[in-house]
N, C-alpha and C positions, 0 to 999 in steps of 0.2 A: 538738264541734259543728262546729268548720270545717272538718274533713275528711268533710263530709255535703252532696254538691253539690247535692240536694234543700235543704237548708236554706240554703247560701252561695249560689246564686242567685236565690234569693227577696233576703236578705240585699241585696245589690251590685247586682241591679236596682233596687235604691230608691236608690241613692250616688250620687253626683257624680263624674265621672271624678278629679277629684282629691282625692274623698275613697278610693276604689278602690287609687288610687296609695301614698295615706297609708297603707292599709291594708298594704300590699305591702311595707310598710319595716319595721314592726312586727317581725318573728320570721319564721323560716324556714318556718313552717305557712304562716301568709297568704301569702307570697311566693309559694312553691307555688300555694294557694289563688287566687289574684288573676290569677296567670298564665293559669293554665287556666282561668278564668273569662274572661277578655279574646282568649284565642285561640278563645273560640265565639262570644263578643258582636262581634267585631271580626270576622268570617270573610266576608272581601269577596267569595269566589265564592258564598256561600251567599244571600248579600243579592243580589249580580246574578242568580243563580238564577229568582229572579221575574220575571225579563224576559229572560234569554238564557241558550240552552241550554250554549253555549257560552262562561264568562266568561272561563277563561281565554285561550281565543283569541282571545278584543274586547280584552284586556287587553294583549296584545300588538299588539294593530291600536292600542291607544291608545299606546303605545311608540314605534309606527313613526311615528306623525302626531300627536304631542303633543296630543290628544284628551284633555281631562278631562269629570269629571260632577261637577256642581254643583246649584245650587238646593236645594231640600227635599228629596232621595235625599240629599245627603253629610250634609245637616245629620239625617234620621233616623236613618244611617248612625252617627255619631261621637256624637249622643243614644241610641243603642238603642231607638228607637220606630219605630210605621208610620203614614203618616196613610194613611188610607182614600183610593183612586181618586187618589195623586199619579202622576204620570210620570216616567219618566228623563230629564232632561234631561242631554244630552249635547253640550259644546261643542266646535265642530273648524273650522279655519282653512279659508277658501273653496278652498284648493288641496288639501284632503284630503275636502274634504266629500263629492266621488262615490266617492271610493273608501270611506267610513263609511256612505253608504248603503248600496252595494251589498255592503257583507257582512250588515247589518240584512235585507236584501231575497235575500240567494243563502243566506246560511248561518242563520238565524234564520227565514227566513219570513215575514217582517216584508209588508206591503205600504203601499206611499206613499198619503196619503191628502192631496191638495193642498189650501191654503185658496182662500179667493175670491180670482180673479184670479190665482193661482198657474200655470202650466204643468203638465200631467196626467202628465209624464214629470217622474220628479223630478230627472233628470239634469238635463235643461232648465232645473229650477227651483232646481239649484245656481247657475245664470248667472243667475240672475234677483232685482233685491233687490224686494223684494215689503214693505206693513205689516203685521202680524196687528193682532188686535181686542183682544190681551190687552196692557195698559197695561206689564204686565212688562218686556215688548220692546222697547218703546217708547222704547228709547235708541241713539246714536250709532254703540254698537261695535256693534250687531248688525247684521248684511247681509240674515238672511232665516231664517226658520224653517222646519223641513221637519218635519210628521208622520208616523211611521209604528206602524202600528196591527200589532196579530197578529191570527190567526185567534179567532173566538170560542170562548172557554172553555166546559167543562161548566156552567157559572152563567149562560153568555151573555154575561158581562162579557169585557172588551178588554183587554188592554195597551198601552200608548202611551208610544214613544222619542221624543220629541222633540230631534234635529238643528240646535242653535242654529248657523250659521254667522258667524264670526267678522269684521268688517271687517277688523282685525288681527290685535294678539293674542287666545288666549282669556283670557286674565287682564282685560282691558282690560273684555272683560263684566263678570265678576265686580267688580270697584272701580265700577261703574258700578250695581250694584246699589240697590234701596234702603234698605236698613239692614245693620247689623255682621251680627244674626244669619245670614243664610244667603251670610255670604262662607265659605263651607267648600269646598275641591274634594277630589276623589280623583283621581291620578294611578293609570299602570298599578303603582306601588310604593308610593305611601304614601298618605295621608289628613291635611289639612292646615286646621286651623280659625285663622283669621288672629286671633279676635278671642275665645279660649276661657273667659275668663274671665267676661265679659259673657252670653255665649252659654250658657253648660251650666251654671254656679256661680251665676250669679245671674238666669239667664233674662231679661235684658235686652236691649233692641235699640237701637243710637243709631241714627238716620236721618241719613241721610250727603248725599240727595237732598232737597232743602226742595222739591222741586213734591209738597205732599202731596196735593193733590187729585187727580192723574194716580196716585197711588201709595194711594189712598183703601180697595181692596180690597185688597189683599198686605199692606195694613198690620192691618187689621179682621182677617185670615186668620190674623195670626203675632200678635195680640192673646188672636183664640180659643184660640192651642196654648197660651196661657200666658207669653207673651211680654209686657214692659211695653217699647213701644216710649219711648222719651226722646229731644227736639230738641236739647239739650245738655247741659253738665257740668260738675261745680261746678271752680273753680280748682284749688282742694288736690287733687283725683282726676285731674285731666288733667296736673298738672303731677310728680305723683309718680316717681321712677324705674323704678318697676313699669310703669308705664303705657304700654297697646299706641298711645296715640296719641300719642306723640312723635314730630319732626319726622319722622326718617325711618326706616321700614321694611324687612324685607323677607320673603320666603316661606322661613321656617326660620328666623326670628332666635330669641331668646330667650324671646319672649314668644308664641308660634307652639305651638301645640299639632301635634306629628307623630306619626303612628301608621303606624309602618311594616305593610306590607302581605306576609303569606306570599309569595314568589315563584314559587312552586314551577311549574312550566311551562312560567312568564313568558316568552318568548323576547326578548332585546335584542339589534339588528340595528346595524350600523356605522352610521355615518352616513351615508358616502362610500368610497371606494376609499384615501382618504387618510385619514382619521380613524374610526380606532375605537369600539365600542360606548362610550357614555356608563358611566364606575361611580357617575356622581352622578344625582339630578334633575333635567333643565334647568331644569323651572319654579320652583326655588330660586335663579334668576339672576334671577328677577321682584321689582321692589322699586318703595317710592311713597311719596310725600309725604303728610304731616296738613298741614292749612293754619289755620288758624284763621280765622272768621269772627266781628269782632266787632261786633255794630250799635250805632250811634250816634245821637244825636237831640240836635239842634242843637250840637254841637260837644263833646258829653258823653255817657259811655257810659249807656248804659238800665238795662245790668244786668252783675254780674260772673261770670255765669254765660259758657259757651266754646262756639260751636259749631263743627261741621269738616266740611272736604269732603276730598275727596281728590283728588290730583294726578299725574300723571304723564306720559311717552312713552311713543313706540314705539322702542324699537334693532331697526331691519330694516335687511338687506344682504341681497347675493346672495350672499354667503359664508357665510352664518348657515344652517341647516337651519332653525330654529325663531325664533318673533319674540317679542320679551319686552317688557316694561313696567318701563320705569326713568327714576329722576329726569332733566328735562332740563338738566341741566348734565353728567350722564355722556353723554347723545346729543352734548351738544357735543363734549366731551373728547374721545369716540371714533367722533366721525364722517371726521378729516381724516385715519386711520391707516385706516377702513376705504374711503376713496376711493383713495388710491394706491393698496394693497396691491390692490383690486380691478382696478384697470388694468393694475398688471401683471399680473393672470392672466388680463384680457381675450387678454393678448398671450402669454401666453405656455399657453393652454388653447383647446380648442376649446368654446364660449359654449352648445351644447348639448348637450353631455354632461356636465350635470351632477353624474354620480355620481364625479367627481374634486371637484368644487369644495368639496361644503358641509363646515363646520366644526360 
C-alpha cells in the first residue's frame, strides 16, 4: 500500500508534520515514502509559482537583500494548505526595497498600486513612511507598505505582492506580530517556523500582542482557519524543558522547526570584495527574549496562569551587510568592538565604496 502515491498522499496530507516525520523512521519503505512525499509538499518554486514567473530568480534577489516572506504564504507553505485571495507578503529592509520593487515591476510585470496618500512612483514611496488601514501593520518596525498587483487573470482576479518595508530588521516585523501562529518566515534556502509545535500539532496561537482590539480581525481570521487563539499558559507547560518560550531563543535553536529548501539555481553572491559567499543562513544570527508578564491585584498574583511578550534589539553597524535582532545585553557586549574596529576602517578605507567594507 505505501508504495501507491495515489494512496500515501491522501494518507500524509491528513498528518501532522511530525507525525510525517515519525512516519519516516518506521522502515526503509516509509522513509523512501515520506521523502518523496515532502519534496512535492515542500516544492518552494512551485508555491512561488502562483505569483512569480521567475522563483528562482526572486530567490536569489532575496539572498542578495536578506528579503524574507512571511505572514500566511510561509504559514500555508509549512501547513500544505491555500487560503483563498491571501497575498505574498514579502519583507525587505528600506535600503533594498527599490531594488525588490523593481524586479516585481521589470521582471514579473507586476504594477505599483499606491494607498492613500502614498506617492504614485513607488520609488518615491520607498522614501516615504506612510500608515495603511490594515491594523496588521500597525506596528513600530514597519516603515511603509508597498502593493503591487499583476495583470488580470483569465478569471479577472489579481495577484498581490505586498512589499512590507522594514524600519530595521525584517525579523523585528515578525516578533512584533500578533500571535506565535504566523511567526514562520522563508528565506532564499530554508523555511523556518519559530513556534512548530503550537502551530501545526496542536493548531494553537498564544497572542504575544495584548492590544487585542487593534488585532480584533487577524485574530477572528486565524480563529476561522481553525486556530484556538490562547492569552496565556499554564505554569507546568511554559516552564517545561521542551518549551519554545524559555528565556532565550533563537532562529534554528532546537525547538525551531527548519525545512531546508531545494537550491538548485539559487545563486549566493559574496558579500563584499573581502568576505565571501555566506555557507550559513544570516537570519540564524537572529535571536530574542520571552519575558514573562505577571498581573497582580493589590500586592497578590490573580492568577498562576503566565503571559509573555517578546523582547529584543537591533545589532546594526556599517560593517554588517545585514541587520539582526538580539538580546540587548549582546548589543551591549558588542557594540564597543564594533565602534573601534569601525574607525579604524574609516581611516584606513575609502567611506563609499562600500563593496570592501561589509562583513
Amino acid at each position: 500500500m505505501f508504495d501507491r502515491i495515489s494512496i500515501t498522499d491522501v494518507l500524509l496530507n491528513h498528518c501532522t508534520p511530525a507525525t510525517i516525520y515519525r512516519f519516516g523512521r518506521t522502515c526503509k519503505l516509509l522513509r523512501r515514502t515520506t521523502q518523496f512525499y515532502c519534496k512535492r509538499a515542500f516544492d518552494i518554486n512551485a508555491r512561488l509559482r502562483h505569483f512569480l514567473a521567475d522563483p528562482v530568480g526572486f530567490r536569489t534577489l532575496m539572498a542578495r537583500t536578506g528579503t524574507i516572506i512571511s505572514g500566511s504564504n510561509a504559514l500555508q507553505f509549512m501547513g500544505r494548505t491555500v487560503y483563498r485571495h491571501s497575498d505574498l507578503d514579502v519583507y525587505t529592509e528600506q535600503r533594498h526595497s527599490k531594488e525588490v520593487g523593481r524586479w516585481l515591476v521589470e521582471q514579473e510585470g507586476y504594477t505599483f498600486r499606491p494607498h492613500t496618500d502614498q506617492p504614485h512612483d513607488f520609488e518615491s514611496a520607498t522614501e516615504t513612511r506612510t500608515d495603511v488601514d490594515d491594523p496588521e501593520y500597525k506596528i513600530n518596525s514597519v516603515y511603509s507598505v508597498l502593493d503591487f498587483v499583476s495583470a488580470p487573470l483569465a478569471d479577472g482576479s489579481q495577484r498581490t505582492v505586498q512589499v512590507i518595508i522594514a524600519m530595521k530588521s525584517v525579523m523585528e516585523c515578525v516578533f512584533e506580530f500578533h500571535s506565535t501562529a504566523v511567526m514562520n518566515v522563508i528565506t532564499h534556502c530554508a523555511a523556518y517556523s519559530l513556534y512548530p509545535k503550537g502551530t501545526f500539532e496542536e493548531m494553537r496561537s498564544l497572542v504575544t500582542d495584548g492590544r487585542y482590539t487593534l488585532h480584533r480581525r487577524a485574530l477572528e481570521k486565524y480563529a476561522a482557519r481553525g486556530y484556538r487563539n490562547v492569552a496565556q499558559l499554564m505554569p507546568n507547560e511554559a516552564d517545561s524543558p521542551t518549551s519554545p518560550f524559555r528565556p532565550e531563543r533563537w532562529v534554528g535553536d532546537d525547538v525551531t522547526w527548519i525545512l531546508p529548501l531545494d537550491m538548485t539555481g539559487v545563486k549566493i553572491m559574496p558579500l563584499s570584495r573581502t568576505t565571501p559567499a555566506l555557507s550559513f543562513d544570516p537570519i540564524t544570527l537572529c535571536s530574542w527574549n520571552h519575558v514573562e508578564l505577571v498581573s497582580k491585584e493589590n500586592g497578590l498574583l490573580e492568577d498562576v496562569t503566565v503571559q509573555y511578550a517578546i523582547h529584543h534589539s537591533e545589532l546594526n553597524s556599517e560593517l554588517l551587510y545585514y541587520r539582526y535582532t538580539v538580546p540587548q545585553d549582546f548589543v551591549s557586549l558588542m557594540m564597543p568592538f564594533f565602534r573601534k574596529h569601525g574607525a579604524m576602517e574609516y581611516v584606513i578605507r575609502d567611506s563609499n565604496n562600500k563593496e570592501f567594507w561589509f562583513w
